[in-house]
Biopython code that builds the backbone (N, CA, C, O; Angstrom):
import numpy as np
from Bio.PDB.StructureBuilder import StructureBuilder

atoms = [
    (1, "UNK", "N", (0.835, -1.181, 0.000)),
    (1, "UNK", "CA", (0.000, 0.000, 0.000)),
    (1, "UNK", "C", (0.880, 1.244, 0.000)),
    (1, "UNK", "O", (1.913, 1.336, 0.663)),
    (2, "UNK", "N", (0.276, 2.413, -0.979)),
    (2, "UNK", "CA", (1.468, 3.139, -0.240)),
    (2, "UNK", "C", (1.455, 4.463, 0.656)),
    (2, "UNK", "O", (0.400, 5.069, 0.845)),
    (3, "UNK", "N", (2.189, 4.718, 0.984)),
    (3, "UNK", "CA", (2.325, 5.774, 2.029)),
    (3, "UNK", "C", (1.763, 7.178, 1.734)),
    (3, "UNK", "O", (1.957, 7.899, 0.755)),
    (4, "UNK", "N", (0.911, 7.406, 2.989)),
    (4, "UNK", "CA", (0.133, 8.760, 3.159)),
    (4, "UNK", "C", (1.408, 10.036, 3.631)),
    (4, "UNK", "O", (2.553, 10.312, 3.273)),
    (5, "UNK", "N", (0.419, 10.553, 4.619)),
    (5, "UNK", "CA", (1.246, 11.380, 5.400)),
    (5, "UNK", "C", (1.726, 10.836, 6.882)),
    (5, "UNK", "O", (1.637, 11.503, 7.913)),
    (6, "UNK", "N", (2.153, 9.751, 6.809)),
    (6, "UNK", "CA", (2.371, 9.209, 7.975)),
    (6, "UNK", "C", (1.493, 8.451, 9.060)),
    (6, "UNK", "O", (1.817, 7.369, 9.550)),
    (7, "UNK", "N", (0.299, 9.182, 9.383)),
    (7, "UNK", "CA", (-0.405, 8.389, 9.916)),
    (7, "UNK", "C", (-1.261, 7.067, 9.662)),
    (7, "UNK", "O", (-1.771, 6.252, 10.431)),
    (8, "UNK", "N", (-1.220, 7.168, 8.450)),
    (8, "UNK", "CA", (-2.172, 5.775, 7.466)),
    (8, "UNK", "C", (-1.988, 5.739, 6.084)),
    (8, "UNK", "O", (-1.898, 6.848, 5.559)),
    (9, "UNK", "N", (-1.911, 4.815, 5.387)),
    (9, "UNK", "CA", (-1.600, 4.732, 4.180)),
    (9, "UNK", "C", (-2.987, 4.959, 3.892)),
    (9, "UNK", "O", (-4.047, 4.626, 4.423)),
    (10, "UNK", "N", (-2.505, 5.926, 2.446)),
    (10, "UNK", "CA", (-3.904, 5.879, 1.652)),
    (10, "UNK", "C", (-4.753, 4.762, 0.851)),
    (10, "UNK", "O", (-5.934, 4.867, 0.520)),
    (11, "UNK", "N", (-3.948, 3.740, 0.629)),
    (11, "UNK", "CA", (-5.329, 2.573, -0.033)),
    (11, "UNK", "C", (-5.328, 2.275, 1.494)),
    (11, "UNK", "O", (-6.437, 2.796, 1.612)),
    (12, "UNK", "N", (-4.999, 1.830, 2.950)),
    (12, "UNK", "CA", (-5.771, 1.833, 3.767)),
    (12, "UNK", "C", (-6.731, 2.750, 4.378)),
    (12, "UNK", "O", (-7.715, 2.294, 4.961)),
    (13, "UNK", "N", (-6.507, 4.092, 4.285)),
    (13, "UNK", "CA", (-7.966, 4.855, 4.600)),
    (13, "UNK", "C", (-8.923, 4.592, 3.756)),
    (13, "UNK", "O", (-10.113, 4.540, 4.068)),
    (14, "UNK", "N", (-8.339, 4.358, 2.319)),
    (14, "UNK", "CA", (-9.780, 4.314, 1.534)),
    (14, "UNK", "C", (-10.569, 3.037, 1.573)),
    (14, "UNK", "O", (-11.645, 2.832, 1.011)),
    (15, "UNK", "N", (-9.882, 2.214, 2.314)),
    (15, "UNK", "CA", (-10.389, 0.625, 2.059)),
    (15, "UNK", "C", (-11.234, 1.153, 3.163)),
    (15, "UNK", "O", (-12.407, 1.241, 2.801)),
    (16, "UNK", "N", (-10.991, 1.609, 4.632)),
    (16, "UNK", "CA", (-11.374, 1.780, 5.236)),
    (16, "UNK", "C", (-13.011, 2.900, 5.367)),
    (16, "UNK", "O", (-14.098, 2.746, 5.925)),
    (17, "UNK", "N", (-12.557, 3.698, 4.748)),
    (17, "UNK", "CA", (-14.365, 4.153, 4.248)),
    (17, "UNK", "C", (-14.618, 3.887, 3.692)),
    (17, "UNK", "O", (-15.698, 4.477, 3.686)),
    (18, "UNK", "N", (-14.643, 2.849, 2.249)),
    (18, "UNK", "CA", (-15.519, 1.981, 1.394)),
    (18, "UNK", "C", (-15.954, 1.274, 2.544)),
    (18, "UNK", "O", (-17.172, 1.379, 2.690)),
    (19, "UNK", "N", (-15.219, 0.384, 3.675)),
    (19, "UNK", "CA", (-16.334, -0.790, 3.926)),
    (19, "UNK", "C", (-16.833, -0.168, 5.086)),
    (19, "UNK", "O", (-17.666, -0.822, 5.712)),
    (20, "UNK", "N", (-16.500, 1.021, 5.554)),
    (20, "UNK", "CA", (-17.070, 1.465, 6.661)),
    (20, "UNK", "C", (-18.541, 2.071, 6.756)),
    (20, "UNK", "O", (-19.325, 2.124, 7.704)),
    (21, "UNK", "N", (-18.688, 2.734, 4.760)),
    (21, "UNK", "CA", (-19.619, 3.336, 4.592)),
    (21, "UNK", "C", (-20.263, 2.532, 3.775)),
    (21, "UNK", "O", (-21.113, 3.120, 3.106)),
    (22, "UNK", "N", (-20.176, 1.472, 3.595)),
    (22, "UNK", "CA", (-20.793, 0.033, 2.611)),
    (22, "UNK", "C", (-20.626, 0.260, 1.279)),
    (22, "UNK", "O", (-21.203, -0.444, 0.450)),
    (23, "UNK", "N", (-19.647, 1.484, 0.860)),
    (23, "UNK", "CA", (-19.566, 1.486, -0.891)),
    (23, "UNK", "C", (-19.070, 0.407, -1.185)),
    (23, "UNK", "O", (-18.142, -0.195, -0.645)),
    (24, "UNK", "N", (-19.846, 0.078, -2.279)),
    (24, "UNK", "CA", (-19.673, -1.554, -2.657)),
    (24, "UNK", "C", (-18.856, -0.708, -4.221)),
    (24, "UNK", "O", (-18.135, -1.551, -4.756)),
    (25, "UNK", "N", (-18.817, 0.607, -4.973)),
    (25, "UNK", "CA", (-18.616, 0.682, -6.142)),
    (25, "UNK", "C", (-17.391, 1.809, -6.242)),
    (25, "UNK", "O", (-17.370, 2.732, -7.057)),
    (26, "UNK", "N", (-16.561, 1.583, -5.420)),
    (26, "UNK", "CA", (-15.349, 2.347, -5.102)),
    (26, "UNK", "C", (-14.307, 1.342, -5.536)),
    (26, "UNK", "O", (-14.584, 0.182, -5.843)),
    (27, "UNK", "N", (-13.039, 1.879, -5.542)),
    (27, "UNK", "CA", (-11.800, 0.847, -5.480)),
    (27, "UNK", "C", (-11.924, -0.867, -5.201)),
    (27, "UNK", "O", (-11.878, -1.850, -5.941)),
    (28, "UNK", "N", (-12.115, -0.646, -3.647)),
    (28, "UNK", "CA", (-12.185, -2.006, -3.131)),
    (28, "UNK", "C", (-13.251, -2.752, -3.449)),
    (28, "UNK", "O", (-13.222, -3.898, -3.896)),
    (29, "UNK", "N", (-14.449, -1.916, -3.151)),
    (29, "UNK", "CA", (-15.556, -3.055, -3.768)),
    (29, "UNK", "C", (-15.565, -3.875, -4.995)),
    (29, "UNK", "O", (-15.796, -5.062, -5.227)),
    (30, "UNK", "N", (-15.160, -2.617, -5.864)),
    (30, "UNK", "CA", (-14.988, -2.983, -7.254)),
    (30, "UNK", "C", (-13.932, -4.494, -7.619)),
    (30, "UNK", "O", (-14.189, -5.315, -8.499)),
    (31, "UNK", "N", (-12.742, -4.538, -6.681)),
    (31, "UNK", "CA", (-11.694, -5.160, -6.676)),
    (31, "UNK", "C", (-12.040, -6.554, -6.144)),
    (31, "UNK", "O", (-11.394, -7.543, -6.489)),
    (32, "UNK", "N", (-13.259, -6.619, -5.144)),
    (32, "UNK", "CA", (-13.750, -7.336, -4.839)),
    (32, "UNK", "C", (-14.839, -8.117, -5.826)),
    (32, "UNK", "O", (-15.006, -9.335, -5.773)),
    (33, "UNK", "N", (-15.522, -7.277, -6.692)),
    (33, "UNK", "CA", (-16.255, -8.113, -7.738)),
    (33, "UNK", "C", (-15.684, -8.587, -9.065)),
    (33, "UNK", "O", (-16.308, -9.257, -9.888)),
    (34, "UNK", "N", (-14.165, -8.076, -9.208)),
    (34, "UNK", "CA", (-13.275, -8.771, -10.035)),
    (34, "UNK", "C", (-12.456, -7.549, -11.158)),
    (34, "UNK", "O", (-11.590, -7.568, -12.033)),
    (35, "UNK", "N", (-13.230, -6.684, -10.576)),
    (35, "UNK", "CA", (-11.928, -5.607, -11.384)),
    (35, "UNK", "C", (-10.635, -5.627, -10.912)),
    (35, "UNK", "O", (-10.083, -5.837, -9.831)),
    (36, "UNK", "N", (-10.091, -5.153, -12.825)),
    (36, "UNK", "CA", (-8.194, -5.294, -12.915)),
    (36, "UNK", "C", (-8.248, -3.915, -13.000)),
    (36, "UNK", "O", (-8.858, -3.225, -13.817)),
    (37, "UNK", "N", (-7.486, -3.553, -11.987)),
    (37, "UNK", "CA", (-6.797, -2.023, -11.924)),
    (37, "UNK", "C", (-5.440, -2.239, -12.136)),
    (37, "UNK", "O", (-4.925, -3.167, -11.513)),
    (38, "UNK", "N", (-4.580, -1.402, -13.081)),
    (38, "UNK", "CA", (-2.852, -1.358, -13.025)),
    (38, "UNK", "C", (-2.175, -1.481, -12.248)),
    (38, "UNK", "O", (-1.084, -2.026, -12.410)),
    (39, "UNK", "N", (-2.642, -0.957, -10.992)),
    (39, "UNK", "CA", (-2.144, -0.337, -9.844)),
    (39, "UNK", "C", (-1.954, -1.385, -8.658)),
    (39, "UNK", "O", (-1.265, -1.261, -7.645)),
    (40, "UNK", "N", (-3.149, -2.982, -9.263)),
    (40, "UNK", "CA", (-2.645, -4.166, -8.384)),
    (40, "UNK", "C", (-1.435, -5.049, -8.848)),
    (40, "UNK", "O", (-0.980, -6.025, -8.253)),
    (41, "UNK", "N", (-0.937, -4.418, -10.223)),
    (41, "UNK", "CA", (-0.438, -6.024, -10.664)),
    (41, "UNK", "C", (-0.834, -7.057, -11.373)),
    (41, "UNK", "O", (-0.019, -7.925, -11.685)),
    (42, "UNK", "N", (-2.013, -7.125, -11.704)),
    (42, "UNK", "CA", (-2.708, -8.213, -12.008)),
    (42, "UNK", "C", (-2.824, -8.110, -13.545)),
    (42, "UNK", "O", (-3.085, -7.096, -14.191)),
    (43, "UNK", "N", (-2.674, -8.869, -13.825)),
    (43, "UNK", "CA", (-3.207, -9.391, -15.454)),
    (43, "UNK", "C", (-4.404, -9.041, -15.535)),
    (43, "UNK", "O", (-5.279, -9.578, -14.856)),
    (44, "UNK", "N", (-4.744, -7.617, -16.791)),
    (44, "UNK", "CA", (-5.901, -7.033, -17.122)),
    (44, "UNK", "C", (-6.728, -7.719, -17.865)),
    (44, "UNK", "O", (-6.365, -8.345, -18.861)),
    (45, "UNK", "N", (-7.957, -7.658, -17.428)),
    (45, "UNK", "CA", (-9.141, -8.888, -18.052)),
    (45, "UNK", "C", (-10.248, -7.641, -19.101)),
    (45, "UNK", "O", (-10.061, -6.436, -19.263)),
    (46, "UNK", "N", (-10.769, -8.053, -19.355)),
    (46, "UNK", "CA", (-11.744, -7.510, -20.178)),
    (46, "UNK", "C", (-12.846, -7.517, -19.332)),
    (46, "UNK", "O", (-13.508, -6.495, -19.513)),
    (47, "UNK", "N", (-13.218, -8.095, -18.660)),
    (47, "UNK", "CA", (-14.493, -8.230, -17.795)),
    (47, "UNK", "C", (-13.619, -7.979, -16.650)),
    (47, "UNK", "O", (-13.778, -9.023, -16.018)),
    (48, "UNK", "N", (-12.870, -7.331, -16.033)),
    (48, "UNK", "CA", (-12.535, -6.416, -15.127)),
    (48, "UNK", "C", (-12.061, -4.793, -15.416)),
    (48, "UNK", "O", (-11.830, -3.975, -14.525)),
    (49, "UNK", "N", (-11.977, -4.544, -16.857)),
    (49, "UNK", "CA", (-11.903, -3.347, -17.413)),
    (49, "UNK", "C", (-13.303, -3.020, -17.742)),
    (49, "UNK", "O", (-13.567, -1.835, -17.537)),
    (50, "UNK", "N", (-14.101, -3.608, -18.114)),
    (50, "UNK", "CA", (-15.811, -3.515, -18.004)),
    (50, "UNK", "C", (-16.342, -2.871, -16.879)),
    (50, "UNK", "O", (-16.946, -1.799, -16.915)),
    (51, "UNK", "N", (-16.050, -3.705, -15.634)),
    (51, "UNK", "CA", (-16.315, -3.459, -14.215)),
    (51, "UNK", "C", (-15.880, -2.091, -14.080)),
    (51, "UNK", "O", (-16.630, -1.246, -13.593)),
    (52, "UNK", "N", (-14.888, -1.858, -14.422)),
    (52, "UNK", "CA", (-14.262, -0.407, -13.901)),
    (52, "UNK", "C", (-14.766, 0.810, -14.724)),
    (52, "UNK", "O", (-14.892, 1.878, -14.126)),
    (53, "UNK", "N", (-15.140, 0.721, -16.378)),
    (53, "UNK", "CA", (-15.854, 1.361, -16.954)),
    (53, "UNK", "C", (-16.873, 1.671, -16.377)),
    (53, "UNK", "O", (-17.202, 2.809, -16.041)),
    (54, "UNK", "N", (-17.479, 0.636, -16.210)),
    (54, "UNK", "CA", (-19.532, 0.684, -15.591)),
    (54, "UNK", "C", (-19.577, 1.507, -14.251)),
    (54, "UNK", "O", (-20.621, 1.970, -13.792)),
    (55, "UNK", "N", (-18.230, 1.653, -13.621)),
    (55, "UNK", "CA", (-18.459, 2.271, -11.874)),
    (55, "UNK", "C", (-17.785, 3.428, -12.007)),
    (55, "UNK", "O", (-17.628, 4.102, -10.989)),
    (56, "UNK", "N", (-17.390, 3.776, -12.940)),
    (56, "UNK", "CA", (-16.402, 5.112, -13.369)),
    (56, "UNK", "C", (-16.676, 6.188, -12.076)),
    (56, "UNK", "O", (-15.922, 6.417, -11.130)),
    (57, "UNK", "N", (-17.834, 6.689, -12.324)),
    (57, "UNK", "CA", (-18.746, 7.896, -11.288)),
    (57, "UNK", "C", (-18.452, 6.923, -9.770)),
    (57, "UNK", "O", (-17.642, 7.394, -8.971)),
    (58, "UNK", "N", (-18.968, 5.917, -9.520)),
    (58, "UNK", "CA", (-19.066, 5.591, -8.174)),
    (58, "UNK", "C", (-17.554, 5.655, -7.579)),
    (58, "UNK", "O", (-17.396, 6.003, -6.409)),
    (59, "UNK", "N", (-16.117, 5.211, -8.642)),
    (59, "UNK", "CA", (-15.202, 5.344, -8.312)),
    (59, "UNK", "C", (-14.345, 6.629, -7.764)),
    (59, "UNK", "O", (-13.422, 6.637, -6.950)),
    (60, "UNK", "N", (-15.174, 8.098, -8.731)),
    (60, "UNK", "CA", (-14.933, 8.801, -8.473)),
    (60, "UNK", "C", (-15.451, 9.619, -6.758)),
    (60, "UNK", "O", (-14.809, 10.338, -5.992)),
    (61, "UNK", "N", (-16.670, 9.155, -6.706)),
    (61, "UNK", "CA", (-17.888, 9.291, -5.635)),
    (61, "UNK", "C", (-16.936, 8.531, -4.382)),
    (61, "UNK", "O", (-17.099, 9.053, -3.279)),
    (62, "UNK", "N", (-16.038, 7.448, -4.425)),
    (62, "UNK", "CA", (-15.439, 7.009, -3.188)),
    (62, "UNK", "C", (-14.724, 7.565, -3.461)),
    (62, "UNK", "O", (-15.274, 8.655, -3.304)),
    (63, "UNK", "N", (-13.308, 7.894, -3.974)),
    (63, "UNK", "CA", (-12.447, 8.965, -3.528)),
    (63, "UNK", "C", (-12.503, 10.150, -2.991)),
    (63, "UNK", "O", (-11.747, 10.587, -2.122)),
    (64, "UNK", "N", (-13.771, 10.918, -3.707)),
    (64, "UNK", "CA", (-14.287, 12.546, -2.697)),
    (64, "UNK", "C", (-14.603, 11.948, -1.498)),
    (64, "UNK", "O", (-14.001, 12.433, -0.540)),
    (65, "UNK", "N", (-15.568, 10.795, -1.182)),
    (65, "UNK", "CA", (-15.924, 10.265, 0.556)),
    (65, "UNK", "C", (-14.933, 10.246, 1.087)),
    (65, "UNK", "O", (-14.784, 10.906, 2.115)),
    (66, "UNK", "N", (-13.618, 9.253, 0.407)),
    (66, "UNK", "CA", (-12.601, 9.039, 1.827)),
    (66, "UNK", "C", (-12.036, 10.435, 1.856)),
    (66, "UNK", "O", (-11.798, 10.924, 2.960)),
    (67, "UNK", "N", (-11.803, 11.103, 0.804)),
    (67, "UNK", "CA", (-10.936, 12.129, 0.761)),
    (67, "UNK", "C", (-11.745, 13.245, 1.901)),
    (67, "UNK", "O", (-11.037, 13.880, 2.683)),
    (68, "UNK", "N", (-12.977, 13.386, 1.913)),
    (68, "UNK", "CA", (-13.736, 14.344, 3.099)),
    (68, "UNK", "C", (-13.895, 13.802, 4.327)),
    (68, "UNK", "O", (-14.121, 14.534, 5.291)),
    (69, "UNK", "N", (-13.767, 12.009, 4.494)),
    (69, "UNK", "CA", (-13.762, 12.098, 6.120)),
    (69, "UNK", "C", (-12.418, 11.702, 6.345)),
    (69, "UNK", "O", (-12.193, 11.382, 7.512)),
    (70, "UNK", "N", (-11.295, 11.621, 5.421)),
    (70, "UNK", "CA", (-9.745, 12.154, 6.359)),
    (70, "UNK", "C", (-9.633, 13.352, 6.592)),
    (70, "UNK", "O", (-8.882, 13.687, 7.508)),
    (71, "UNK", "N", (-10.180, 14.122, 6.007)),
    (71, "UNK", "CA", (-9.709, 15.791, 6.438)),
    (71, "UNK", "C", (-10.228, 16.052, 7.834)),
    (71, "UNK", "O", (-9.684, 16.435, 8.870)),
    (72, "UNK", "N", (-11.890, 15.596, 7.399)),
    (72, "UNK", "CA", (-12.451, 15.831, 8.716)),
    (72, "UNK", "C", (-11.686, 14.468, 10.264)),
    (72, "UNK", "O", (-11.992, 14.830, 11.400)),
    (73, "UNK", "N", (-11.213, 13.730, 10.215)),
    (73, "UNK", "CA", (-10.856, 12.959, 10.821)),
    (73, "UNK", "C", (-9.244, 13.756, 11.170)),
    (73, "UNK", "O", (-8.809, 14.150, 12.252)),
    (74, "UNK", "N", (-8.759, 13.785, 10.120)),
    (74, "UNK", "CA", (-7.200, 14.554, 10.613)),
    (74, "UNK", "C", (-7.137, 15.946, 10.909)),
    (74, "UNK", "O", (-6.038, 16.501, 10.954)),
    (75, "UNK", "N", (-8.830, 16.948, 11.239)),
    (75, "UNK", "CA", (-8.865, 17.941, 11.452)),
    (75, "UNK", "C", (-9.580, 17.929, 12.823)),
    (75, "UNK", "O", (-10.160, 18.986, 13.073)),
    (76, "UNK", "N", (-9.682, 16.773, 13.953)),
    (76, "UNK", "CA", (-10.201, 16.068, 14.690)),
    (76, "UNK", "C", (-12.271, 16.087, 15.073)),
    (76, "UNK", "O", (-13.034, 16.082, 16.040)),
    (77, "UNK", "N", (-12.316, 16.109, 13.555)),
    (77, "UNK", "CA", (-13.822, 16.174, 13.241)),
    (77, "UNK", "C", (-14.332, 15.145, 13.561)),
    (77, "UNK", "O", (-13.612, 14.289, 13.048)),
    (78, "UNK", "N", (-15.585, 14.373, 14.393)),
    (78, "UNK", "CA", (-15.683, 13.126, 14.569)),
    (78, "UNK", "C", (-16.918, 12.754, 12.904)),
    (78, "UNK", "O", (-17.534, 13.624, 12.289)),
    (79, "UNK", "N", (-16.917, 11.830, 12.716)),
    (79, "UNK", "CA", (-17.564, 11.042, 11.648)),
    (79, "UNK", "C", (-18.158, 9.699, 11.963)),
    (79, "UNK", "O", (-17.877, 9.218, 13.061)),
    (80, "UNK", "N", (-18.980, 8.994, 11.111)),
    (80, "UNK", "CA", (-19.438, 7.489, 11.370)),
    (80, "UNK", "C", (-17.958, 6.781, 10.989)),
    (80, "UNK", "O", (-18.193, 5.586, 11.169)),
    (81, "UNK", "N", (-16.806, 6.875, 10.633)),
    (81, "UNK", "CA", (-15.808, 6.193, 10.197)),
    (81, "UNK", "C", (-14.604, 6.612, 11.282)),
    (81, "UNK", "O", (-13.609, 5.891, 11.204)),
    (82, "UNK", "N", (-14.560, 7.608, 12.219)),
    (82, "UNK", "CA", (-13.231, 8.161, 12.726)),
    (82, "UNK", "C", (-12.813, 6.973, 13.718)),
    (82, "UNK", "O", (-11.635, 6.919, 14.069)),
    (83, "UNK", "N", (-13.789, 5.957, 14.217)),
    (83, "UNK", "CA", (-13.134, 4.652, 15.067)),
    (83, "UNK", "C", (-12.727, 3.924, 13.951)),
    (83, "UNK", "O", (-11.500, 3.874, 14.038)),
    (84, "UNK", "N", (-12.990, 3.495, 13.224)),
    (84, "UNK", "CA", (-12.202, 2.439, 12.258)),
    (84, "UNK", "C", (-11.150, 2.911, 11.916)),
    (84, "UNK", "O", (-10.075, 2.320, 11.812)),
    (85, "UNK", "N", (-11.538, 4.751, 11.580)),
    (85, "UNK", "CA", (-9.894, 4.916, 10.813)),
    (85, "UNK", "C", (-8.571, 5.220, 11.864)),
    (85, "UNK", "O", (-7.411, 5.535, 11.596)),
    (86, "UNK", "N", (-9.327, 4.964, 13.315)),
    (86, "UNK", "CA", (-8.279, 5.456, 14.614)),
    (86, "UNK", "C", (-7.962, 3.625, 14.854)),
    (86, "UNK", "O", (-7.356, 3.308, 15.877)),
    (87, "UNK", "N", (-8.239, 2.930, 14.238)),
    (87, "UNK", "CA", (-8.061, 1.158, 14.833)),
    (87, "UNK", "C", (-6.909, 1.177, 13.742)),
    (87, "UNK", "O", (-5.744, 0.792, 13.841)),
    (88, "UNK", "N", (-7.505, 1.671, 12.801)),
    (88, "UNK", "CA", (-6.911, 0.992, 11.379)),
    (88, "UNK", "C", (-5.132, 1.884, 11.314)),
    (88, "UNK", "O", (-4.132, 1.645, 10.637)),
    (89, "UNK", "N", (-5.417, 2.877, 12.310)),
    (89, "UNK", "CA", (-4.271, 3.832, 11.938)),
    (89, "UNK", "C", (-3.273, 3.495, 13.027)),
    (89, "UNK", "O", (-2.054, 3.613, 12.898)),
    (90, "UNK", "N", (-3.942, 3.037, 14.182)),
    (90, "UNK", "CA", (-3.285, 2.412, 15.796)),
    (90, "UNK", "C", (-2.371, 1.766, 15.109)),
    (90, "UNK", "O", (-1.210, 2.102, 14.874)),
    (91, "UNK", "N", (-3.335, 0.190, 14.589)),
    (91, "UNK", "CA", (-2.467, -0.695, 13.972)),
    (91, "UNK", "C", (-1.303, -0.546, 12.976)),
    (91, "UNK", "O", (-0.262, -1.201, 13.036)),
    (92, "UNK", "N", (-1.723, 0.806, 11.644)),
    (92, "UNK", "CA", (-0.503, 0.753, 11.021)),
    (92, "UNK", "C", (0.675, 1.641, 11.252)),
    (92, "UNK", "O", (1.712, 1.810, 10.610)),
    (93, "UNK", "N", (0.249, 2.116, 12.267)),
    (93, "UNK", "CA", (1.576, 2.541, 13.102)),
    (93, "UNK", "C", (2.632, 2.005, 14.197)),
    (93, "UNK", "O", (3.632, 2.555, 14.659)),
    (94, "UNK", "N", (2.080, 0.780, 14.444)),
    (94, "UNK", "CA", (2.638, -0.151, 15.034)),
    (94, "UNK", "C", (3.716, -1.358, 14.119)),
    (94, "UNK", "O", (4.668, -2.045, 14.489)),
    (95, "UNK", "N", (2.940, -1.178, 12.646)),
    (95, "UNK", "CA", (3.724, -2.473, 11.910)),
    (95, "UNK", "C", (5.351, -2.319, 11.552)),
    (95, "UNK", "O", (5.839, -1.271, 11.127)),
    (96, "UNK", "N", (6.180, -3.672, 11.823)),
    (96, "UNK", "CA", (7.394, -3.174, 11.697)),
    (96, "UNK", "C", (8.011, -4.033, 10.594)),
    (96, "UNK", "O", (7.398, -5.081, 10.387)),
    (97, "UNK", "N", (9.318, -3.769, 9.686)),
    (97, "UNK", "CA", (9.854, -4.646, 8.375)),
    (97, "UNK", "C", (9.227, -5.716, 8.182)),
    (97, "UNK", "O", (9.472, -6.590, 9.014)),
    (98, "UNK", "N", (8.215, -6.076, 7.072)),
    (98, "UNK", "CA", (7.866, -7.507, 7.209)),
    (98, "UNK", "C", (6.393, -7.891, 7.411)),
    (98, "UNK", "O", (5.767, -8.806, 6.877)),
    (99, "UNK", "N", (6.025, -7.067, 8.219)),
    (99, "UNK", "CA", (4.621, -7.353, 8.690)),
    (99, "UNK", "C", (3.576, -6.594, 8.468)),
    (99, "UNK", "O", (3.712, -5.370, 8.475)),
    (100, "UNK", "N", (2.292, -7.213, 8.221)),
    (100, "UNK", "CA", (1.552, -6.551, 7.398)),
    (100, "UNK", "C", (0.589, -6.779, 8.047)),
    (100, "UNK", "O", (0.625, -7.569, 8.990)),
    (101, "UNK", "N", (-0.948, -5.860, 7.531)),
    (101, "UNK", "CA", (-1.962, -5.667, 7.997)),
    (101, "UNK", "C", (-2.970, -6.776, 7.205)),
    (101, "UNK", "O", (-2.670, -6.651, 6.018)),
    (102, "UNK", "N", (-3.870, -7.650, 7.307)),
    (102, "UNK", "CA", (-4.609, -8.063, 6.298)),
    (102, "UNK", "C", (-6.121, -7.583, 7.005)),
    (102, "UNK", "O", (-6.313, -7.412, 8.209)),
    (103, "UNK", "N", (-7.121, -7.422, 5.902)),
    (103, "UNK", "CA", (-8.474, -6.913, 6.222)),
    (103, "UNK", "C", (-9.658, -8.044, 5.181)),
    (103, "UNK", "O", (-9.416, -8.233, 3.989)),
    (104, "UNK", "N", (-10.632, -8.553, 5.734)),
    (104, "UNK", "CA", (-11.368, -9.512, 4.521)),
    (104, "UNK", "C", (-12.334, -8.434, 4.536)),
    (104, "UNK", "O", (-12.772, -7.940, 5.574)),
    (105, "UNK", "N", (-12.660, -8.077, 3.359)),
    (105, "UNK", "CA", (-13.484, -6.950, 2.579)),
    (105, "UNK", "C", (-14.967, -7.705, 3.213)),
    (105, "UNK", "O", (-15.082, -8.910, 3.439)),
    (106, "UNK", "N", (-15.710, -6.977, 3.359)),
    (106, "UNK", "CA", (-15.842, -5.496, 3.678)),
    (106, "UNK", "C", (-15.781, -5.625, 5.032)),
    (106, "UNK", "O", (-16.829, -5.070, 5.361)),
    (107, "UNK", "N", (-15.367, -5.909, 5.824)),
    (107, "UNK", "CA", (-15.099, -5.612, 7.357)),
    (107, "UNK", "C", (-13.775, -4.468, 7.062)),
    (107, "UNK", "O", (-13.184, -4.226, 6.010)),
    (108, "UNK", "N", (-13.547, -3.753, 8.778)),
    (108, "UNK", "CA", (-13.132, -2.779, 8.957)),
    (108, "UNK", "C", (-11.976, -3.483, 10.483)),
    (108, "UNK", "O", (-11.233, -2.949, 11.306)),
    (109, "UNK", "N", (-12.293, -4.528, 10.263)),
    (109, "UNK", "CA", (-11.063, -4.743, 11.585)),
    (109, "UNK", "C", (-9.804, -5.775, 11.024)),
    (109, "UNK", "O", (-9.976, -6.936, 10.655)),
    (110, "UNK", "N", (-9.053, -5.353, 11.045)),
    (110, "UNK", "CA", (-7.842, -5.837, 10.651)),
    (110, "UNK", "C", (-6.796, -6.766, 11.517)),
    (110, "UNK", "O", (-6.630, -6.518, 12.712)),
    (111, "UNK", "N", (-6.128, -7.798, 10.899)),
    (111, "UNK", "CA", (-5.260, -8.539, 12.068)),
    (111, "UNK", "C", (-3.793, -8.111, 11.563)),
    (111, "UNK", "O", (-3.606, -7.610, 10.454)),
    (112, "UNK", "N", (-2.901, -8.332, 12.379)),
    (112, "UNK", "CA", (-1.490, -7.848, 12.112)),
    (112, "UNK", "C", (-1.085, -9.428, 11.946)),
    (112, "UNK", "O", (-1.509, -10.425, 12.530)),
    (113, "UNK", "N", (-0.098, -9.265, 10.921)),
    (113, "UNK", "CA", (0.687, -10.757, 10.113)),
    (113, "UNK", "C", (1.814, -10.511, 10.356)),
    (113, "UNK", "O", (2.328, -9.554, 9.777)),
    (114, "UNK", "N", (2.574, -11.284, 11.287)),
    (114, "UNK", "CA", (4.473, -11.097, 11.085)),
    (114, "UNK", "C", (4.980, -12.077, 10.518)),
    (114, "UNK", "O", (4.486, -13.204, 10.527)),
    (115, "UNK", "N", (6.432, -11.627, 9.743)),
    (115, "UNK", "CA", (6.779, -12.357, 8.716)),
    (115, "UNK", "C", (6.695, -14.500, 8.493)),
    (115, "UNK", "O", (6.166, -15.360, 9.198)),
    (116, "UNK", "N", (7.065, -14.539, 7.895)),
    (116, "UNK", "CA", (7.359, -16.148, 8.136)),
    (116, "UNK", "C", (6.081, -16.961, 8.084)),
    (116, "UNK", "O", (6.119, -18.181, 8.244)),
]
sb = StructureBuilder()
sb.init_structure("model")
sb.init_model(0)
sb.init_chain("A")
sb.init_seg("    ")
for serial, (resi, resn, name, xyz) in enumerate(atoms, 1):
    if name == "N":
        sb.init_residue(resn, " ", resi, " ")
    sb.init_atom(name, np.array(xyz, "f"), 0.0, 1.0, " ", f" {name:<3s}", serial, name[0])
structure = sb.get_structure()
């Protein structure tokens, strides 16, 4: 994932208000019903470039959401999402070389994985 401004990575805040706010047609959801984005790696499908066509607007519609409740969250605004994104941010400030966060879509609570 990669790095925000320190306190949380940004595909984890945003994973984090897609499933917090049930967008099923954002990034993750989308990723979850089988869209190929560049940006995973994955071998681009035609029926995952479909998927991402058809949600274009909703994709755009989750980036303004997460993007308005981090401001309000890092401007200490409370929101329906500021506990998940204070669990989600605990945890990735704790992770050290190696160890990673995993989350099963759409839940919002995460376990910590160390290497090996």
């Amino acid at each position: 994932m990669a790095l925000g401004r320190g306190d949380i990575s940004h595909d984890l805040a945003q994973y984090i208000v897609e499933a917090a706010t049930n967008t099923r047609d954002g990034f993750w959801g989308l990723l979850a019903k089988g869209a190929t984005f560049k940006s995973i790696g994955r071998k681009r499908t035609v029926q995952g470039r479909a998927l991402i066509a058809a949600h274009r607007e909703g994709l755009r519609a989750a980036e303004h959401l997460a993007a308005r409740h981090l401001a309000d969250w890092r401007s200490g605004r409370s929101t329906p999402v500021t506990q998940a994104l204070e669990g989600a941010a605990a945890m990735f400030s704790t992770l050290k070389p190696g160890e990673r966060l995993r989350y099963d879509w759409p839940t919002t609570t995460g376990h910590l994985h160390a290497p090996g």
